[in-house]
C-alpha positions as YAML, in Angstrom:
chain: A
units: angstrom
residues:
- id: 1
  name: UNK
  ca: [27.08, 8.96, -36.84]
- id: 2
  name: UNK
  ca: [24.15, 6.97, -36.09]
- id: 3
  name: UNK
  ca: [20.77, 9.19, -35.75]
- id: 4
  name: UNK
  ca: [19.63, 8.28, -32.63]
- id: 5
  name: UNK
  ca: [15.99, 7.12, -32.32]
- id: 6
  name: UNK
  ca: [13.70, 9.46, -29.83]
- id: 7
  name: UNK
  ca: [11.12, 8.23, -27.42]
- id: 8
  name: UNK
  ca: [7.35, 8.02, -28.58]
- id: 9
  name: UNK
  ca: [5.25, 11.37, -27.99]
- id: 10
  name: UNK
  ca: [2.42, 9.80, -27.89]
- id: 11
  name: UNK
  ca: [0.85, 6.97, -26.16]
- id: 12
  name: UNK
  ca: [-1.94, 4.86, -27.41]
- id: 13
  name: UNK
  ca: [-4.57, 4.08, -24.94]
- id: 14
  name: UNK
  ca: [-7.21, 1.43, -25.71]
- id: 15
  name: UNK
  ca: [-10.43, 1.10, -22.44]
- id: 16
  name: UNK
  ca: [-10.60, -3.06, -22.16]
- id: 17
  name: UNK
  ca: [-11.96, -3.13, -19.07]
- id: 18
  name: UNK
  ca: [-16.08, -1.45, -18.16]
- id: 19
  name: UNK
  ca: [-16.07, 1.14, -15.59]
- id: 20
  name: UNK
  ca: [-19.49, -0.15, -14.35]
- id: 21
  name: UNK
  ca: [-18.60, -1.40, -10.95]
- id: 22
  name: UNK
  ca: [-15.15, 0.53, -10.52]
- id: 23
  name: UNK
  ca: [-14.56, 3.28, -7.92]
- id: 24
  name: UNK
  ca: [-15.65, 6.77, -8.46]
- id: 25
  name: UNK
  ca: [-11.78, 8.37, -9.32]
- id: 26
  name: UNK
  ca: [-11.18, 5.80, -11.30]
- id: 27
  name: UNK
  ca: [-14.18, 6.24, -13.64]
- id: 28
  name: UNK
  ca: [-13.19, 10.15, -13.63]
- id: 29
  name: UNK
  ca: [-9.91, 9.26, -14.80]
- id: 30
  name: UNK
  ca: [-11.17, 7.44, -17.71]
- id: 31
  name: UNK
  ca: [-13.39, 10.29, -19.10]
- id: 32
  name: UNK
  ca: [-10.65, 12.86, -18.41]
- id: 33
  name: UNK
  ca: [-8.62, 10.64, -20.39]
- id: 34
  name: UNK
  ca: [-11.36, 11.05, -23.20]
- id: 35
  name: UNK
  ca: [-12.54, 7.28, -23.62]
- id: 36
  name: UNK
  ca: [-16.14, 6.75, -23.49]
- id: 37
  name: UNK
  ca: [-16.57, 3.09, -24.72]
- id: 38
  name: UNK
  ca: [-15.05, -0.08, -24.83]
- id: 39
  name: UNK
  ca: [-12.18, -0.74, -27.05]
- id: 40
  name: UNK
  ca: [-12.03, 3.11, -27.53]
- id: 41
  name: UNK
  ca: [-8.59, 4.52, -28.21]
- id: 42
  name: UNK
  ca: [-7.40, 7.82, -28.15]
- id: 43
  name: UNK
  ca: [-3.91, 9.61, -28.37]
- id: 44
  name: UNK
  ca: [-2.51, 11.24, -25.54]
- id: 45
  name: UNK
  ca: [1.52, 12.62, -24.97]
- id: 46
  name: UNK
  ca: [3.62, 10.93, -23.32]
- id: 47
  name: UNK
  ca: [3.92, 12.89, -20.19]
- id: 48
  name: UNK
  ca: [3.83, 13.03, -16.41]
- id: 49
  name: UNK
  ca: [0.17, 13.68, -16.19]
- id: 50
  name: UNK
  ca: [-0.49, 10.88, -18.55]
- id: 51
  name: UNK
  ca: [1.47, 8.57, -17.59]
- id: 52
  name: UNK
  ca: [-0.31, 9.49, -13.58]
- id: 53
  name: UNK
  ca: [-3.58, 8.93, -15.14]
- id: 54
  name: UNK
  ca: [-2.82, 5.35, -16.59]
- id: 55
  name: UNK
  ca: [-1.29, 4.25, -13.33]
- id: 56
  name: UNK
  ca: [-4.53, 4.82, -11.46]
- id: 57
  name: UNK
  ca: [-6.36, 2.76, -14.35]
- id: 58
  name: UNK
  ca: [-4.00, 0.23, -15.74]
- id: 59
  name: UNK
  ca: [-6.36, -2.33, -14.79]
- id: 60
  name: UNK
  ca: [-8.56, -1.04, -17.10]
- id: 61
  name: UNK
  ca: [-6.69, -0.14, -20.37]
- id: 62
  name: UNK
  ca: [-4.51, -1.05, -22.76]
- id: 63
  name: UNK
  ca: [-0.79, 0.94, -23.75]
- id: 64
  name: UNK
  ca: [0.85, 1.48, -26.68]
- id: 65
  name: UNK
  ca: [3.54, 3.90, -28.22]
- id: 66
  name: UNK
  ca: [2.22, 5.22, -31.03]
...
């Protein structure tokens, strides 16, 4: 039998973009998600809730599995 391989858990999520200039939920969403300065990246699981908080910044960031 072949081991099948599971999803990623986590998500890797790099801030390219400033938030100067960007809309008031979308700079909240950032520093819920923990990042604080450019090219910051921090770990998050791979859930619903993350994966709702990237959609309302993707402009701004970066995704990776980790």
């Amino acid at each position: 039998m072949a081991a099948k391989k599971e999803a990623a858990k986590n998500l890797k999520i790099t801030l390219v973009r400033s938030t100067i200039g960007q809309v008031p939920k979308a700079r909240a969403t950032v520093a819920a998600m923990g990042l604080r300065k450019l090219h910051q990246t921090v770990e998050l699981p791979d859930n619903a809730a993350t994966r709702g908080q990237i959609q309302r910044v993707r402009h701004m960031v970066k995704v990776e599995e980790a």
